[in-house]
N, C-alpha and C positions, 0 to 999 in steps of 0.2 A: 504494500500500500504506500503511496507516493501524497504525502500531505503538503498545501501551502497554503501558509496563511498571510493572510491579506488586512488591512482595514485599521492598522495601529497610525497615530498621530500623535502633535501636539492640540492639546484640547484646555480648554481653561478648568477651572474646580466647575464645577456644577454641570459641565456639560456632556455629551454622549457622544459615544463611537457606538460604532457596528463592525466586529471582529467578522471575517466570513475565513471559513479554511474548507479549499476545494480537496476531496480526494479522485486518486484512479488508483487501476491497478488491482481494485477489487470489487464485488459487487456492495455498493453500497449499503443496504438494507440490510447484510447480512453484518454488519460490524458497530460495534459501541463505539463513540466518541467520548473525550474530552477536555478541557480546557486548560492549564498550568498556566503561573506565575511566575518568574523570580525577578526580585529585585535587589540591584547589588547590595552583595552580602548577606545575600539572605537565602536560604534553600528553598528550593522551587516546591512551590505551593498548590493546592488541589483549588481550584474556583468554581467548575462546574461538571456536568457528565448529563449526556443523555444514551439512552439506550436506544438500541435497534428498533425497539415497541415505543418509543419517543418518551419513556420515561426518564424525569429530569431528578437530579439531586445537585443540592450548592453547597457552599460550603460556608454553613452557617445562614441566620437571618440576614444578617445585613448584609452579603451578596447575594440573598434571593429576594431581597425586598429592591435591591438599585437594577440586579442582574438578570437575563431573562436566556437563556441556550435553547436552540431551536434546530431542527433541521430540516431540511429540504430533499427527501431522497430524488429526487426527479433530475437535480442539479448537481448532484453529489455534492453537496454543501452543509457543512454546519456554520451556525452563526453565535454571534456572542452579544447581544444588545448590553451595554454598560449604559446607562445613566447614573446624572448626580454623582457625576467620579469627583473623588478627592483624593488629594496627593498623594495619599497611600498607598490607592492604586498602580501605582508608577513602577512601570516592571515590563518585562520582555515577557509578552503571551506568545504561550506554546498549544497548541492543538495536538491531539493525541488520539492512535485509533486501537482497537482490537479485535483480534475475531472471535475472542472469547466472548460468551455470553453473560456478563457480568451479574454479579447479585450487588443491592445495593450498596451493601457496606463496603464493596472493594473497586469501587468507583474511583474513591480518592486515593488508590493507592499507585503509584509510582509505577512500581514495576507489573499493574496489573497491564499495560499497555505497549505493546510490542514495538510502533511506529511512530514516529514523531514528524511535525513540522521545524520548520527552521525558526519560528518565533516570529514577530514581530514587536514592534514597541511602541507601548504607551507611556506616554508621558502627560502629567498632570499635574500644570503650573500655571499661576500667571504673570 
C-alpha cells in the first residue's frame, strides 16, 4: 500500500485544515486507516483511526470534539477535518494503513499499522 498525504499548512489558532491521504496498491475497503502526530521532540502520537466498516475512534475528547476522520472508499481517500486548531496541534501528520482488521482498542497503537505516508505539516501560529 502506497500512502500520500496531502493538505498540511500554515493556519492561524482557530482555524481548519482538511488532511486528505490518497492510497493505491490495495483495495481500499478492504484496509483500516489512520492518522499520527509528532511534534518535535515528542513521540509520535495516535489522533484518529477509522475502520474499513467506517468506524471512527480519537484520541480523546478534545480531538473528537475539534477532529472529524472520514473516508471516501470510491476515491481511495481518507480525510482528516481539524478545526479550532491550536498551537498544540503543531506537528508532522502521518496517515497510516492496514490490512489487518482492527479491534478498537488497537487503533492507536503504532505498530498495529504496516504502511505509512511520508507526513505532512501542520503548523499553528500567528
Amino acid at each position: 500500500v502506497q500512502l500520500q498525504a496531502s493538505g498540511g499548512g500554515l493556519v492561524q489558532p482557530g482555524g481548519s485544515l482538511r488532511l486528505s491521504c490518497a492510497a493505491s496498491g490495495r483495495t481500499f475497503s478492504s484496509i483500516d486507516m489512520g492518522w499520527f502526530r509528532q511534534a518535535p521532540g515528542n513521540e509520535r502520537e495516535f489522533v484518529a483511526g477509522i475502520r474499513r466498516n467506517r468506524g471512527a475512534t480519537y484520541n480523546g475528547d478534545l480531538m473528537k470534539r475539534r477532529f472529524t476522520i472520514s473516508r471516501d472508499n470510491a476515491k481511495n481517500t481518507v480525510y482528516l477535518q481539524m478545526n479550532n486548531l491550536i498551537p498544540e496541534d503543531t506537528a508532522v501528520y502521518y496517515c497510516a494503513a492496514t490490512t489487518g482488521n482492527l479491534i478498537t482498542s488497537s487503533m492507536s497503537r503504532i505498530g498495529a499499522y504496516e504502511y505509512w505516508g511520508q507526513g505532512t505539516q501542520v503548523t499553528v501560529s500567528s
